[in-house]
Each structure stands twice: as structure tokens, then as C-alpha cells.
MILO-396907 format. One record per residue: chain; z, x, y of N, C-alpha, C, O in turn; residue in three letters. Coordinates in nm, 2 decimals. Atoms other than C-alpha are relative to their C-alpha. Example, Ala and Ser with C-alpha at 12.3 -4.5 7.8 and 13.67 -1.06 7.14 Angstrom:
BEGIN
(site A; (0.00; 0.09; -0.12); (0.78; 1.23; -0.45); (0.00; 0.09; 0.12); (0.07; 0.19; 0.12); ALA)
(site A; (0.00; -0.09; -0.11); (0.71; 1.37; -0.11); (0.08; -0.08; 0.11); (0.09; -0.03; 0.22); SER)
This chain:
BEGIN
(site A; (0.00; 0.04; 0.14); (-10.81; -9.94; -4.57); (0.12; 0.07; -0.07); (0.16; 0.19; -0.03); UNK)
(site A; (-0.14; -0.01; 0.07); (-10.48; -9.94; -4.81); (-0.03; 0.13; -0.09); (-0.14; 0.11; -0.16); UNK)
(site A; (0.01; -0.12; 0.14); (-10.48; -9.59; -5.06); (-0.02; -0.04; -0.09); (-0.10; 0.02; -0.17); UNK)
(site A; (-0.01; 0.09; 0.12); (-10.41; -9.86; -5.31); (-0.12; -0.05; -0.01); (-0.14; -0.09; -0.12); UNK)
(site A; (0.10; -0.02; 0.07); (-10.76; -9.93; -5.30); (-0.10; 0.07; -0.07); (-0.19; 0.03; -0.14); UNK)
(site A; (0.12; -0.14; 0.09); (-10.94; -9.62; -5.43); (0.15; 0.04; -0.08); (0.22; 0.11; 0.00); UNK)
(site A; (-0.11; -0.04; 0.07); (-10.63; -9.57; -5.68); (-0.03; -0.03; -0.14); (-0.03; -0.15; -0.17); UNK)
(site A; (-0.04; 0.07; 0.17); (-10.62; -9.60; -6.06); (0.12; -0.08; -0.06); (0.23; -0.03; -0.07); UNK)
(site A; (-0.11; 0.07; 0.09); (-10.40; -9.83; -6.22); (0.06; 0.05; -0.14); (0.16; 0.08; -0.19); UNK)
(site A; (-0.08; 0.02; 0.16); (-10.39; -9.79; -6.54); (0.05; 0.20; 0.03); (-0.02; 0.28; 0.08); UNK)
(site A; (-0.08; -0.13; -0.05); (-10.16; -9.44; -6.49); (0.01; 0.08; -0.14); (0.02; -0.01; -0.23); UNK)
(site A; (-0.02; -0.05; 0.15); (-10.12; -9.25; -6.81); (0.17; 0.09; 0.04); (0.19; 0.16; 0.14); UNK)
(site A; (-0.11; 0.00; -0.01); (-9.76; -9.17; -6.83); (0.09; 0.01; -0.12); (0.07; -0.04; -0.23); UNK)
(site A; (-0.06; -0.06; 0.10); (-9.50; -9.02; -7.02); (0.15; 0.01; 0.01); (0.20; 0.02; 0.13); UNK)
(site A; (-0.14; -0.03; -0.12); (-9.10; -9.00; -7.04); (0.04; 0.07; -0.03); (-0.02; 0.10; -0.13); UNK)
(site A; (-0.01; -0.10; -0.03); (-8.94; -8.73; -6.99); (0.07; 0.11; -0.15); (0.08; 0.23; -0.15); UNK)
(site A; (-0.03; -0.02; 0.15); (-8.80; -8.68; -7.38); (-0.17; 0.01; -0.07); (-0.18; 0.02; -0.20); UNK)
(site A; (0.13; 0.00; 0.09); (-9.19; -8.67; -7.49); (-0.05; 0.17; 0.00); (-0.07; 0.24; 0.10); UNK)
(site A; (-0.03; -0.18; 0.00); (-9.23; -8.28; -7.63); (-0.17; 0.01; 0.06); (-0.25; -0.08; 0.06); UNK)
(site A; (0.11; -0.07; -0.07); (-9.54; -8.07; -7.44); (-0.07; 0.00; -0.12); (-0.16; 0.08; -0.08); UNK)
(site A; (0.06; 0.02; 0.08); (-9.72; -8.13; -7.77); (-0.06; -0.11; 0.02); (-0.14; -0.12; -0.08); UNK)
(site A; (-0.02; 0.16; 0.04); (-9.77; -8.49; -7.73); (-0.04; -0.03; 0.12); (-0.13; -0.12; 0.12); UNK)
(site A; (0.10; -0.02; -0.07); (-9.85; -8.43; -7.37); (-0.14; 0.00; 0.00); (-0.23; -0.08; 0.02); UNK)
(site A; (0.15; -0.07; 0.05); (-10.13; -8.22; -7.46); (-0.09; -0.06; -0.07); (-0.21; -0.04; -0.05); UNK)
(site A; (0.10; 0.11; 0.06); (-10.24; -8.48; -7.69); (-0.06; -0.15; 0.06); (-0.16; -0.23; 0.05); UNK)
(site A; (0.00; 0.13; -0.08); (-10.21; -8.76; -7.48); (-0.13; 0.03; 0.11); (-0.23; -0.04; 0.12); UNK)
(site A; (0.10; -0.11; -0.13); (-10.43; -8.55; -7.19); (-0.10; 0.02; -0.06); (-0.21; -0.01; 0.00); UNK)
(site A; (0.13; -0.03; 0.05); (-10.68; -8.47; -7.43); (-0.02; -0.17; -0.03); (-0.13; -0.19; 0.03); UNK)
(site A; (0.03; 0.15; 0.04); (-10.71; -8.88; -7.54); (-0.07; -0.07; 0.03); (-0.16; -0.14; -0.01); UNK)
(site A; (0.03; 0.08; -0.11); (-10.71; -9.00; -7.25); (-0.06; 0.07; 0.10); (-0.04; 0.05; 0.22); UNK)
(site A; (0.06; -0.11; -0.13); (-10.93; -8.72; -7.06); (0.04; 0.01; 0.14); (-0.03; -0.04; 0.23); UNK)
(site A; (-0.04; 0.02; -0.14); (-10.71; -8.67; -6.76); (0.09; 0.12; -0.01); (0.16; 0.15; -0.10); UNK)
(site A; (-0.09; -0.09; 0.01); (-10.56; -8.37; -6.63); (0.14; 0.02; 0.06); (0.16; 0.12; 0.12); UNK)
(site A; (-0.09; 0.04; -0.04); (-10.22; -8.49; -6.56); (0.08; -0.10; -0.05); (0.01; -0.20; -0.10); UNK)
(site A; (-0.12; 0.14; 0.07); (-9.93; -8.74; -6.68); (0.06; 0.00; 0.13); (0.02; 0.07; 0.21); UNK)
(site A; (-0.11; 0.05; -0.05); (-9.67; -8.88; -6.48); (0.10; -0.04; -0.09); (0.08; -0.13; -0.18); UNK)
(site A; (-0.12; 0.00; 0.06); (-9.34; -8.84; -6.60); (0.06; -0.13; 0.08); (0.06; -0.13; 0.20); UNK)
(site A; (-0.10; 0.07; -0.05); (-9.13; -9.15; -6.54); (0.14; -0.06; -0.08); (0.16; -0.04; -0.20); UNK)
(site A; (-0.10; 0.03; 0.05); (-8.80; -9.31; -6.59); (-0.04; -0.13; -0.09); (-0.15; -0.17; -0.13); UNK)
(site A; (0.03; 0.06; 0.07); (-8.71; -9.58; -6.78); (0.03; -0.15; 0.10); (0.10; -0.24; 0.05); UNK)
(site A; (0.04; 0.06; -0.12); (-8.76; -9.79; -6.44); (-0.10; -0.03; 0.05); (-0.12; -0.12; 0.13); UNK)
(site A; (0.13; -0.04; -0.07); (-9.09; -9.71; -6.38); (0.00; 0.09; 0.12); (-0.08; 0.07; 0.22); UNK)
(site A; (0.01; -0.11; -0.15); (-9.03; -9.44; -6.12); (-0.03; 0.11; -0.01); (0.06; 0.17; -0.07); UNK)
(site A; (0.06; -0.15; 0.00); (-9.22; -9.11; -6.10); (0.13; 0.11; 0.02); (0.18; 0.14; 0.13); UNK)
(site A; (-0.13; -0.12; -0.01); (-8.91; -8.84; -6.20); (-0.09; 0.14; 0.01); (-0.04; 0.25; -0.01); UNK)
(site A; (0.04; -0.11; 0.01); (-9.20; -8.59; -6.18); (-0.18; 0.02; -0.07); (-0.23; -0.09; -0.10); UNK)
(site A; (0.13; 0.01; 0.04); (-9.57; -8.48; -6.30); (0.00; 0.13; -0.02); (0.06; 0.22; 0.04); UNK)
(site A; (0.07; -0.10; 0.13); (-9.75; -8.26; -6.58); (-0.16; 0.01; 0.02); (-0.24; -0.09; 0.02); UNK)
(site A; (0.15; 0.04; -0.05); (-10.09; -8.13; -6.49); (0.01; 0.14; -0.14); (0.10; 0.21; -0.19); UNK)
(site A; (0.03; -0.10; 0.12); (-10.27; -7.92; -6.79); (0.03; 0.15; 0.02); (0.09; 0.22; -0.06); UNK)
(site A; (-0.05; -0.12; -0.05); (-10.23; -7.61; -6.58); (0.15; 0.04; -0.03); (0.18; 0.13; -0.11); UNK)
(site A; (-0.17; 0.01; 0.05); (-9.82; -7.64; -6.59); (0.06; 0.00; -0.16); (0.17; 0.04; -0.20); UNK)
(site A; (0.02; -0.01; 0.14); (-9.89; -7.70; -6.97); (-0.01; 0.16; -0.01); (0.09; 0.23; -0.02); UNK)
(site A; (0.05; -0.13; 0.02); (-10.07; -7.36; -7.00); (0.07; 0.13; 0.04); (0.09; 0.23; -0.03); UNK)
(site A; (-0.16; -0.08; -0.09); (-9.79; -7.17; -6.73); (0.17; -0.02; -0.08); (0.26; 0.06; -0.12); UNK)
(site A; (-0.14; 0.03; 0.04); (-9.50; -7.33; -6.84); (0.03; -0.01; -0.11); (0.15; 0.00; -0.11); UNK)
(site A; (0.02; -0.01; 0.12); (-9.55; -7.34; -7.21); (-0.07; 0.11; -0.12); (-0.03; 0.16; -0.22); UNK)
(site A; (0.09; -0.09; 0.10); (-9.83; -7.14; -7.35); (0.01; 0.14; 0.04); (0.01; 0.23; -0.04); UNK)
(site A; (0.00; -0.13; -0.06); (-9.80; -6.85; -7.12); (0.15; 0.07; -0.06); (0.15; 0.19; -0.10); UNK)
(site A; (-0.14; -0.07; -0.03); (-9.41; -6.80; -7.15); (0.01; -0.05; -0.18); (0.11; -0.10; -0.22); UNK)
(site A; (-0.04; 0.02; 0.13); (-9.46; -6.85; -7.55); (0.08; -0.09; -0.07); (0.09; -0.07; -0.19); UNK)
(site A; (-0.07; 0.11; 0.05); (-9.25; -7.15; -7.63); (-0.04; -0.10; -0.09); (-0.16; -0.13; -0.08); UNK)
(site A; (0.06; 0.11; 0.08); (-9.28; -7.42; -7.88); (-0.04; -0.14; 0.08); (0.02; -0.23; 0.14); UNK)
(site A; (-0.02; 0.18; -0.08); (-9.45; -7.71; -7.76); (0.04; -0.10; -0.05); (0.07; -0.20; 0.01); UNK)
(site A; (-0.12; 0.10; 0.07); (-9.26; -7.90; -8.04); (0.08; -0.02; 0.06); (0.11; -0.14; 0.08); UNK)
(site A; (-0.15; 0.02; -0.04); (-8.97; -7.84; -7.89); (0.03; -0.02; 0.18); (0.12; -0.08; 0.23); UNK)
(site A; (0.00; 0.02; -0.16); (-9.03; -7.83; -7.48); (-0.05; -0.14; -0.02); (-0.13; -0.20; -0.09); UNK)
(site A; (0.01; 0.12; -0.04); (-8.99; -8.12; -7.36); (-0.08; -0.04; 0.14); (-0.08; 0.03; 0.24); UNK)
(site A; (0.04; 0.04; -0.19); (-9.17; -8.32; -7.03); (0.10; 0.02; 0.08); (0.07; 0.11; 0.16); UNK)
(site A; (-0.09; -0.05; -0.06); (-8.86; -8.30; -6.88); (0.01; 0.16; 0.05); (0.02; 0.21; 0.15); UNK)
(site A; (-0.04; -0.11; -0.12); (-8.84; -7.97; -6.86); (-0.11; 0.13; 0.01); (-0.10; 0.25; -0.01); UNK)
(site A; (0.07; -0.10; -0.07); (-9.13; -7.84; -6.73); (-0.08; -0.09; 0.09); (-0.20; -0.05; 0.11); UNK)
(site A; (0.07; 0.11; -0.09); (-9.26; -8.11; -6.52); (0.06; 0.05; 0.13); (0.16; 0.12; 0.15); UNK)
(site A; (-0.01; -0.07; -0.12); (-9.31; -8.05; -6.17); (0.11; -0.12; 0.11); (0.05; -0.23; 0.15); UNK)
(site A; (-0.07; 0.10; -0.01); (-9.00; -8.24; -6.00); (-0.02; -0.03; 0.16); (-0.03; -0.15; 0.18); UNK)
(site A; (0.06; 0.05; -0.14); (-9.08; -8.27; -5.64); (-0.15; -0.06; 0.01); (-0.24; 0.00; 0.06); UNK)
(site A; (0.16; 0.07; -0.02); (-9.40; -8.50; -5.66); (0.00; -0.10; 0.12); (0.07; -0.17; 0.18); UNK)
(site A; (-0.01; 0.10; -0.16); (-9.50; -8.66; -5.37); (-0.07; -0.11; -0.07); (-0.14; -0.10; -0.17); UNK)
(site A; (0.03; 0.12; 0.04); (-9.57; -8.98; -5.41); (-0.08; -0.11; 0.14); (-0.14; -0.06; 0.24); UNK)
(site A; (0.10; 0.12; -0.10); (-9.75; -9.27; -5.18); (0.04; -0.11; 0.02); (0.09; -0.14; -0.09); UNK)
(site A; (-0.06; 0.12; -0.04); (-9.64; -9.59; -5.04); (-0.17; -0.09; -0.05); (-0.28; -0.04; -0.01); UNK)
(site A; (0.13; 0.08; -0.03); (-9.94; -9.87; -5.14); (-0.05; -0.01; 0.08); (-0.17; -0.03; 0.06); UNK)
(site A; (0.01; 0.08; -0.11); (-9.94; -9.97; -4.79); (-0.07; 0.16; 0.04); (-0.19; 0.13; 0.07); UNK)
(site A; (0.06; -0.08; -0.05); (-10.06; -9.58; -4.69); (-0.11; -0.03; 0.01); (-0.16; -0.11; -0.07); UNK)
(site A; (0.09; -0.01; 0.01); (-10.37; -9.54; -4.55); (-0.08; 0.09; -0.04); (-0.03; 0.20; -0.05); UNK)
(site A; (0.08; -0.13; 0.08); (-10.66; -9.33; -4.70); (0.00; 0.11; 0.11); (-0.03; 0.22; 0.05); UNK)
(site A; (0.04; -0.09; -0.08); (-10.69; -9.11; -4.39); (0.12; 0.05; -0.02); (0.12; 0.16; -0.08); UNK)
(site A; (-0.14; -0.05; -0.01); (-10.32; -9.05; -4.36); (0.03; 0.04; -0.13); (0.11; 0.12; -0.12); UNK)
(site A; (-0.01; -0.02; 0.14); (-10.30; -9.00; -4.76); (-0.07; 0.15; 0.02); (0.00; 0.25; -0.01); UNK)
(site A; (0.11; -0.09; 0.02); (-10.61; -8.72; -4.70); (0.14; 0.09; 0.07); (0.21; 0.16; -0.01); UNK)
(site A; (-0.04; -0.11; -0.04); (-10.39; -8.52; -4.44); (0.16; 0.01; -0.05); (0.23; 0.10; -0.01); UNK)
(site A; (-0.14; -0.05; 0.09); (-10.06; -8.54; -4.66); (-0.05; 0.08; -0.10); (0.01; 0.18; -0.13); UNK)
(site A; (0.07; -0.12; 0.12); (-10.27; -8.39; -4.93); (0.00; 0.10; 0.04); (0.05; 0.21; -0.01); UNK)
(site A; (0.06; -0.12; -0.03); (-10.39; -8.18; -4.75); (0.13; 0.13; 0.06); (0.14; 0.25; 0.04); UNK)
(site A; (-0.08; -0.10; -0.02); (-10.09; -8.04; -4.60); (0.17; 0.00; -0.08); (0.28; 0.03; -0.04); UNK)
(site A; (-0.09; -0.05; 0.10); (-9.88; -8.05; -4.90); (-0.06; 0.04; -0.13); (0.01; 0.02; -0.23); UNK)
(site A; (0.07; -0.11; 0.08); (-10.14; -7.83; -5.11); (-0.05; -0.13; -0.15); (-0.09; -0.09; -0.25); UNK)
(site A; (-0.01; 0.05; 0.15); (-10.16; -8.15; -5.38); (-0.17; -0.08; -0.02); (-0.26; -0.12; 0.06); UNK)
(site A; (0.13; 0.06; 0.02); (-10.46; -8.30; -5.57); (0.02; -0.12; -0.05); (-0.06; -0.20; -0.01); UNK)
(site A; (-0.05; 0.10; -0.01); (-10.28; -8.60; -5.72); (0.11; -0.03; 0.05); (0.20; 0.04; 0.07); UNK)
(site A; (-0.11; 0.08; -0.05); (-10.06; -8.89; -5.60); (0.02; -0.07; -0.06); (-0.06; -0.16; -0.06); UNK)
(site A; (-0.02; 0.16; 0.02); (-9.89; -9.15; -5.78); (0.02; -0.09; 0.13); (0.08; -0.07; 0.23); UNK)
(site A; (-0.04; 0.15; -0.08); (-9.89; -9.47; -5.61); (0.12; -0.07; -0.02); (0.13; -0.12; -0.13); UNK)
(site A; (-0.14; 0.07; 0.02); (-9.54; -9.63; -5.56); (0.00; -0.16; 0.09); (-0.06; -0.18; 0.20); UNK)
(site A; (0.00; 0.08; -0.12); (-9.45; -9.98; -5.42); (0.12; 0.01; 0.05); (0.20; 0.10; 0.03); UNK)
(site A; (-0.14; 0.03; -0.08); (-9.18; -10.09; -5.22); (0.11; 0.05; -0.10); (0.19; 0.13; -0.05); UNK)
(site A; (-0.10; -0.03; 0.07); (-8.95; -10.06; -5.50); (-0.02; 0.17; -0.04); (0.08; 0.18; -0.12); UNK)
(site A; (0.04; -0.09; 0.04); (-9.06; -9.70; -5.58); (-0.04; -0.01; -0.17); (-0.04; 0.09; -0.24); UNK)
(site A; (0.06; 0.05; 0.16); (-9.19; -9.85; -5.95); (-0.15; 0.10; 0.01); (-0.19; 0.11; 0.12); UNK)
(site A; (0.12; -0.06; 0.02); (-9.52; -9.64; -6.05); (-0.14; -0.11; 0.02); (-0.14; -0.19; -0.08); UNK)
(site A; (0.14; 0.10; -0.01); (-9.87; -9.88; -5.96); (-0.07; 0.09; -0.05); (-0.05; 0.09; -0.17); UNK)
(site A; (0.10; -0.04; 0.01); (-10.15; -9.62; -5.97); (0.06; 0.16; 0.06); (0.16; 0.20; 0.11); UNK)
(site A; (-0.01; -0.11; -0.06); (-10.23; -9.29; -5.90); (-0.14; 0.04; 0.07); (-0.23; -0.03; 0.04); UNK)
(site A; (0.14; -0.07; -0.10); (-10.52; -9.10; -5.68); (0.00; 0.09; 0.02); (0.09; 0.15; 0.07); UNK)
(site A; (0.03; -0.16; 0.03); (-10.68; -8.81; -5.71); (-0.07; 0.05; 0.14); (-0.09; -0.03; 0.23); UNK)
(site A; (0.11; 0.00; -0.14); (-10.89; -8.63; -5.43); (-0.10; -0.01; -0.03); (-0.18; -0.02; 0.06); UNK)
(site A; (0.15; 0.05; 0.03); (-11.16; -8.69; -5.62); (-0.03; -0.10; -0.01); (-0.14; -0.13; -0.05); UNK)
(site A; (0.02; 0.13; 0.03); (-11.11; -9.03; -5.63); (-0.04; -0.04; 0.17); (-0.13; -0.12; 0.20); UNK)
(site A; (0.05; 0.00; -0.15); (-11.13; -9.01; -5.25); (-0.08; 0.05; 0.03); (-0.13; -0.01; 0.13); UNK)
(site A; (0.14; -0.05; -0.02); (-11.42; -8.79; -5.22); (-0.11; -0.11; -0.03); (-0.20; -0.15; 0.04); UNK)
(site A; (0.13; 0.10; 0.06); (-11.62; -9.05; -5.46); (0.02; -0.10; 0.12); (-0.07; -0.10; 0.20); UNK)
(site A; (-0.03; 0.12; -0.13); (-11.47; -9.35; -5.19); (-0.08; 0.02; 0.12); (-0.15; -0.06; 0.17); UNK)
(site A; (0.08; -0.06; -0.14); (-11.60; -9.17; -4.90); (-0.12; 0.02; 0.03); (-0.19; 0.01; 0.14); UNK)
(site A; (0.18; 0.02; 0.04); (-11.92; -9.12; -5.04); (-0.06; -0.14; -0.02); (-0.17; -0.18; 0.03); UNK)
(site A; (0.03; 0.16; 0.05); (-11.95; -9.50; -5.17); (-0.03; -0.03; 0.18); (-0.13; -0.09; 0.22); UNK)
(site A; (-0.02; 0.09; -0.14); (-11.86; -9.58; -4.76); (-0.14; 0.11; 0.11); (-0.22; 0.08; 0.19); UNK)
(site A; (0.14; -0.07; -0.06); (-12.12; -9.33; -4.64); (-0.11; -0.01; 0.03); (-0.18; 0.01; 0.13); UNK)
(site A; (0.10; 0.02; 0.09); (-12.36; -9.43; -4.85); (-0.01; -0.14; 0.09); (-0.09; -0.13; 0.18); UNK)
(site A; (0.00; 0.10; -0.06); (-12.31; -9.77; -4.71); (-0.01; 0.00; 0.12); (-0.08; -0.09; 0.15); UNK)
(site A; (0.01; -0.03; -0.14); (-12.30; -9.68; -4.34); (-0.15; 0.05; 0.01); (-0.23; -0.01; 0.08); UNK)
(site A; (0.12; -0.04; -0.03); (-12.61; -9.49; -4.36); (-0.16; -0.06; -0.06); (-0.28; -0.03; -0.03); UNK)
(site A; (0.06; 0.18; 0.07); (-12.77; -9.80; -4.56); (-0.06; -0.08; 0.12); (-0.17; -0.12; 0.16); UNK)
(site A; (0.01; 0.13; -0.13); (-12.71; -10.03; -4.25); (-0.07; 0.07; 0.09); (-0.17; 0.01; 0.14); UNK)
(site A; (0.09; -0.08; -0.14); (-12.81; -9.72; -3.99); (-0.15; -0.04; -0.01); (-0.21; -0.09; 0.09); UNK)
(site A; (0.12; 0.01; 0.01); (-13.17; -9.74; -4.17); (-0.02; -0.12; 0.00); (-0.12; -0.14; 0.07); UNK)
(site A; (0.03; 0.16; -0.05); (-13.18; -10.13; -4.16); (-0.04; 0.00; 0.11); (-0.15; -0.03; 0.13); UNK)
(site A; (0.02; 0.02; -0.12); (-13.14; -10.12; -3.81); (-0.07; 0.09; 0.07); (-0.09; 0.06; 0.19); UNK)
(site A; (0.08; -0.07; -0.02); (-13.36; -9.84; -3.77); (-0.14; 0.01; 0.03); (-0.21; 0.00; -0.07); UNK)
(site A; (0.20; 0.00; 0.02); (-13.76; -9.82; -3.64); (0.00; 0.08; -0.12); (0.06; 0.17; -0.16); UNK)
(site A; (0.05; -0.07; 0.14); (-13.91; -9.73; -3.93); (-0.08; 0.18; 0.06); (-0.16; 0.21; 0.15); UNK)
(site A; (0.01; -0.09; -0.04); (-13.95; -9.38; -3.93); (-0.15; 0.06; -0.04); (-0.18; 0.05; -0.16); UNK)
(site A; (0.15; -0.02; 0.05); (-14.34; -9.23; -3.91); (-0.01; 0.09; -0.03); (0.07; 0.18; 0.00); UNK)
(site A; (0.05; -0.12; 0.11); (-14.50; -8.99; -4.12); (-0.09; 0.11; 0.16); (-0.17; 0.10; 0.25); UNK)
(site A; (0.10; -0.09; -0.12); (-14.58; -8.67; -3.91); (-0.12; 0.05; -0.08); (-0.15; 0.04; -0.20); UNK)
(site A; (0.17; -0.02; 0.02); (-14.94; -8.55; -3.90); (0.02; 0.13; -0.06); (0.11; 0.21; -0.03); UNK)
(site A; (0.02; -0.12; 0.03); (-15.04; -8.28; -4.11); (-0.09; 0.11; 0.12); (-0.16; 0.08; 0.21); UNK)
(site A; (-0.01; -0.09; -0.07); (-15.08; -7.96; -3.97); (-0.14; 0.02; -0.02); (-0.19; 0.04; -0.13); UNK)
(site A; (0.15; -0.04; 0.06); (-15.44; -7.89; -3.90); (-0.03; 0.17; -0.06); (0.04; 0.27; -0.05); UNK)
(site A; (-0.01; -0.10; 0.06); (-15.61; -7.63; -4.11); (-0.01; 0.11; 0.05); (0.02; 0.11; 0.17); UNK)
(site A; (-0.02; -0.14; -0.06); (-15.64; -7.26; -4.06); (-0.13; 0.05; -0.03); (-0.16; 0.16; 0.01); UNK)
């Protein structure tokens, strides 16, 4: 199965002139803890998670009027091919420390993004369903005898 199915679409997204105020509002709006910064292409130039807000702004005293996404957005974002698969998505996460991914296509344009919790919930959904069918196909399982008294 493609990444691009357990992925969100609708992306919440920001360009890179929009000040850390506006972020922050946008994050709070839209309850998500993250933007994706892009161009004016649609291509992931980078990502804003509330934490990098809080480090990169609030900590080091700056105006969030005046900081911009640009420049505190985290510019190596890894990103995802649609076509990845979820298993292969899991051990890139995993061994590049990250909890979101935008989703890119062929053209590197923004589609979606996916979280690890969006793959946790996925994995549970498919679980859930595997161990559905096991008990279908299963003898019904019998009630053991109580334990005589004492």
C-alpha cells in the first residue's frame, strides 16, 4: 500500500514571507502542530512545527511580528514520493528521527502530508481487520469451567 493512502490532503501551509505570528495563528485554527512552508510552486522549501515556534522565537526573545517563516523554518525536510510505501515511509521515519512528512508527487508539488500518527491509527484500522477475519474463521472459542469451590 502507497503512503499516499493514509496521508492528509488538505496540508495547511504557509509561504515563507508569512511572520511567526500568523503561523501561530494559523496552528492554533487549524489544530495542527506544524505548517509546511512552500514556494510559490507548490514545493515544500521547509517546515514549522509549534516546538521551532517556541525555540526559535519565543525562547531567543524575538518579535513574532517581525520573524518571518522563512527564517526559522526547518530547511532540510524530508519529504516522500506518493508512490512510497508505508513500510518503507515507517523505516525512513524512523531513521531520520522525524514525525511528519509531506507528500510530494513526481513533480515535487506538495499533495499531502503524514504524520506517525496517522500511521499508527492505519495500522490499527488493518489490525483490527485481520484479527476480525482470524475470528470468522475461527471455532468458536469455549467458555472455561469455573474453578470448583474451596
Amino acid at each position: 500500500m502507497g503512503i499516499v493512502k493514509c496521508c492528509r490532503e488538505q496540508v495547511v501551509a504557509v509561504s515563507p514571507d508569512t511572520p511567526a505570528l500568523d503561523v501561530a495563528k494559523v496552528m492554533g485554527e487549524k489544530n495542527v502542530g506544524s505548517v509546511v512552508v512552500v514556494t510559490g510552486e507548490n514545493r515544500p522549501a521547509g517546515i514549522i512545527t509549534d516546538r521551532d515556534l517556541a525555540v526559535r522565537v519565543m525562547a531567543q526573545e524575538k518579535n513574532p511580528g517581525e520573524v518571518r517563516a522563512g527564517d526559522i523554518l526547518t530547511r532540510d525536510v524530508v519529504t516522500f514520493q506518493d508512490s512510497m510505501g508505508v513500510y518503507e515511509a515507517i523505516q525512513k521515519m524512523t531513521a531520520e528521527g522525524i514525525r511528519r512528512m509531506p507528500i510530494v508527487d513526481d513533480g515535487g508539488r506538495l499533495i499531502g502530508i503524514v504524520t506517525m500518527d496517522d500511521i499508527i491509527r492505519m495500522l490499527g484500522e488493518e489490525m483490527a481487520a485481520i484479527a476480525k477475519n482470524i475470528e470468522k474463521q475461527s471455532p468458536p472459542m469455549q467458555k472455561a469451567a469455573a474453578p470448583p469451590p474451596m
